[in-house]
N, C-alpha and C positions, 0 to 999 in steps of 0.2 A: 504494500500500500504506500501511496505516497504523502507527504504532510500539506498541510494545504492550513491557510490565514485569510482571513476576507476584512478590506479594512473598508471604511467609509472614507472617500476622497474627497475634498475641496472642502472641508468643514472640521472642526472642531469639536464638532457636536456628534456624538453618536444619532445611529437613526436617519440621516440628514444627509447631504451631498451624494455623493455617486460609488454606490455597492461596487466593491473590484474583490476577486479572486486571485489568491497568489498562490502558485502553484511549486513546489520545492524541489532540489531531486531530478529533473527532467532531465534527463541527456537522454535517458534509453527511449525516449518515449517517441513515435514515428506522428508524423503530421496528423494522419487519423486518428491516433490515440489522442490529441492533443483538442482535435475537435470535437470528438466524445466527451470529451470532459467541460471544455466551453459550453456544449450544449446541454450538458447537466448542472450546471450550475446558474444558464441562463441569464447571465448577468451582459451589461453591454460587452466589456471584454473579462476575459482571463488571462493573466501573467504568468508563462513557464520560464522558472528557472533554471538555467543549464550553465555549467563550467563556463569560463571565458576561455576564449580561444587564445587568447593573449594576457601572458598570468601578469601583466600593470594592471587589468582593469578588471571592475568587480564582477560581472557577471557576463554572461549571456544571455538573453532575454528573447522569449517571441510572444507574441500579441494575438488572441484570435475573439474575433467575434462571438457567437455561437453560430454563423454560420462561414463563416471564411478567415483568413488571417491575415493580417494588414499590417505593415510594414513598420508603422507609428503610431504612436495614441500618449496623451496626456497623462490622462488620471492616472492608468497603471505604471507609467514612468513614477509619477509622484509617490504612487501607494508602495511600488513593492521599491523604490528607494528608503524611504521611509522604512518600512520592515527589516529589512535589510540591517542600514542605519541602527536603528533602535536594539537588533537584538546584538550586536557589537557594542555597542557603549550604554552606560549608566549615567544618571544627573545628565544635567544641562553637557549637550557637545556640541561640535560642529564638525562635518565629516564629510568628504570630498568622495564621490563615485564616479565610476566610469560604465554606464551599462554598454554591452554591445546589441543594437537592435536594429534588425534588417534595414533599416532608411539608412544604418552609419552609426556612427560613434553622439554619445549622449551623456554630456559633462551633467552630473547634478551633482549638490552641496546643500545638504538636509541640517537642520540646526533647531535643538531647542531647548529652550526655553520656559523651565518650570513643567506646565502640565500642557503646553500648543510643543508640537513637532510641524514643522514645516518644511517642505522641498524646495527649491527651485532649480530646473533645468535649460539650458540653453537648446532651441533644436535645430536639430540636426540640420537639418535644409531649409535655405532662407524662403521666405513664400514668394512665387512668380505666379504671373497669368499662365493659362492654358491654351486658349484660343477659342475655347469653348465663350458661350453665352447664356443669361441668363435673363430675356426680354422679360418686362413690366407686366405686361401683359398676361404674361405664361405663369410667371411669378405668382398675380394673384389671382387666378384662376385656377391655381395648385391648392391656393390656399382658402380657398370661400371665401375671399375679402375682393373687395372694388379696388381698380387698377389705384384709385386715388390714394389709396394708405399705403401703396410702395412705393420708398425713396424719400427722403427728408434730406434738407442744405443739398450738398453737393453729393451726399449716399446714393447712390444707384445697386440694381442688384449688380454681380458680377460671378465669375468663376475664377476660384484662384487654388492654388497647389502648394505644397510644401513634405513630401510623401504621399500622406491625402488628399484627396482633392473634395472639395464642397464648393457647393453655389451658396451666395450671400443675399439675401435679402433685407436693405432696412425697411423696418416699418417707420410709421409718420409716429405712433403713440403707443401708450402701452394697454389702452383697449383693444389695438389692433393684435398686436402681441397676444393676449389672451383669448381671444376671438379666432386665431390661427389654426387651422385644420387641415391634414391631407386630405385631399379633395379629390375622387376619380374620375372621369381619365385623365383630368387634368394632371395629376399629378404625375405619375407615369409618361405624360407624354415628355413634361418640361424632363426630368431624370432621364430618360435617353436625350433629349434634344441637348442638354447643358452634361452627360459626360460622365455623372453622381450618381450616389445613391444616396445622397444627405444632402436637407437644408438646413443652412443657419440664420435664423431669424433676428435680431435686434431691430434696439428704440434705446433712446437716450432714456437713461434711467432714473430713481429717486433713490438718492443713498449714496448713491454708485454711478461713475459716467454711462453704461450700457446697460441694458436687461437682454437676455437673452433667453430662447430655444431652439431646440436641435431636433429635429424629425430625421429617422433615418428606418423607415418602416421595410425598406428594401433590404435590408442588411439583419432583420431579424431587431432591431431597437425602434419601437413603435415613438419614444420620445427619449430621448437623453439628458440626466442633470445636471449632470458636466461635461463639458468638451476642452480636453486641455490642446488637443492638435490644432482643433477649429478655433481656439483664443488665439494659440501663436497664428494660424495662417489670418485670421482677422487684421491682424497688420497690414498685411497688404493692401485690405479694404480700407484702411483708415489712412492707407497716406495714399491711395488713389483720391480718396475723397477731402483731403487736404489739413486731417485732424492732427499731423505730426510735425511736430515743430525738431528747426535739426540739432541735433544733439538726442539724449536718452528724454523719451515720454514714458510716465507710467499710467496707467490705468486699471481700473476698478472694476467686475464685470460682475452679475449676477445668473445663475441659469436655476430652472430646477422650483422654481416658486410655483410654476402652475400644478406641478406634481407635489407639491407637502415636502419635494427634497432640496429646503435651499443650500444653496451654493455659493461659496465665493471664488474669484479665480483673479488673481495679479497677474498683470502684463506689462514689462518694461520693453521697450523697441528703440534697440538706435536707430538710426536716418539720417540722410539726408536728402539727395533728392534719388536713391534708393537706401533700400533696407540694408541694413549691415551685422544685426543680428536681434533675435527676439526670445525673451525667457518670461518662464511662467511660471508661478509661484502659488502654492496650495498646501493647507494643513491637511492631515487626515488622523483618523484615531482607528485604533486596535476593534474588533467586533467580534470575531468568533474565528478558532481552530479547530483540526481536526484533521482526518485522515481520509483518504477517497481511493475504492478498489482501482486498480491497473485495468483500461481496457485491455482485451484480446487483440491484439494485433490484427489486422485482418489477414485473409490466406492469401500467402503468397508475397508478403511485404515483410518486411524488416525493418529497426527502427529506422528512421529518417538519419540521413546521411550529413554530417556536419560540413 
């Protein structure tokens, strides 16, 4: 059996932010066994643990949906840093990682402070456009809202990349925000037309510069309460839309309110008049352990090849 942690990500608070699965042990385990296990714990992602290929750096790491595996993701950088982190040191530290995860190399430095443990990681790849698009029109016809509540100042939707790829859409306000729906066939249609299988929703927020949500029903996550890849790749959209002054911005983000699971998420971004690098910063707390049977390998496969 393998051991396995599940923490709460982007919060503080038990209960709250975004359930992640940490998965321990994993070298032997082959891609299928690894998505067997995602799909049993049915959380947005699971994190496996595997040996680093390169003994400077802490782990190796892979990411999987419960139905595919994907290259990068937030929370579980933040959560199983965090785990990691925490079961190496006692009292207040500060501790420098190096995951390895299919996008590349992923510097994080987890620090805490009393009873908050926090992450922050830099990623891996700066966010760029796609070529892809993501019309007004298609936008809020995805969403059961009128063309009129997409886009506020200079916001437009857009499609932008950083590993992942998401379309972006502002909304005008935050009734629009909670009024947000996948919508059929609309929605389907814009998700092959724009390239995704996820949108990201924001509106200037109260508390906080942004409110966000994340629909990614295509992928097995019917709503997401954190997106740590979609905060970093949000840069893109905020100095398309001209919110980045040069030198380091930081910013505030909220997701997860319309689900009971709030969330907080830091983003600091250099700039000028391109990106130069983006980090993202989240606490998480401890929630439950335990052990989970070894899928059967399937016939004719061996574990997955390093």
């Amino acid at each position: 059996m393998l051991e396995f942690h599940t923490l709460d990500v982007f919060t503080d608070r038990a209960f709250s932010g975004n359930p992640l699965a940490v998965v321990l042990g994993a070298d032997d385990l082959s891609t299928e066994q690894m998505q067997t296990i995602a799909r049993e714990f049915n959380l947005s992602e699971t994190i496996f643990v595997q040996t680093a290929r390169n003994p400077n750096h802490t782990a190796r790491v892979r990411i999987l949906f419960p139905t595919a595996e994907i290259p990068f993701a937030g929370h579980p950088t933040i959560g199983c840093a965090i785990h990691l982190a925490t079961a190496r040191h006692s009292g207040d530290f500060t501790a420098h990682l190096v995951l390895e995860e299919e996008a590349g190399l992923v510097p994080v430095t987890v620090t805490r402070k009393g009873d908050v443990t926090e992450a922050e990681f830099t990623a891996p790849v700066t966010p760029h456009a796609t070529g892809f698009t993501a019309p007004a029109a298609m936008v809020a016809a995805s969403l059961g809202l009128p063309e009129a509540s997409i886009g506020f100042d200079a916001h437009r939707p857009n499609v932008w990349q950083g590993g992942p790829r998401f379309a972006y859409a502002p909304l005008k306000s935050l009734q629009d925000l909670a009024m947000a729906r996948p919508t059929e066939p609309h929605w389907s249609a814009l998700m092959a037309h724009a390239g995704v299988d996820s949108l990201y929703l924001y509106s200037r927020g109260e508390g906080c510069d942004f409110r966000a949500r994340l629909f990614s029903p295509t992928a097995g996550i019917p709503e997401d309460p954190a997106t740590g890849s979609a905060s970093a790749i949000l840069a893109a959209q905020l100095l398309d839309a001209g919110e980045l002054a040069p030198g380091t911005s930081h910013f505030t983000l909220r997701q997860g309110i319309e689900m009971g699971r709030h969330s907080t998420i830091q983003i600091s971004v250099d700039a000028g008049t391109t990106l130069q690098a983006v980090r993202v910063r989240g606490a998480a707390v401890a929630i439950s352990q335990g052990r989970i049977t070894i899928p059967h390998a399937p016939l004719g496969k061996g574990a997955n090849p390093a």
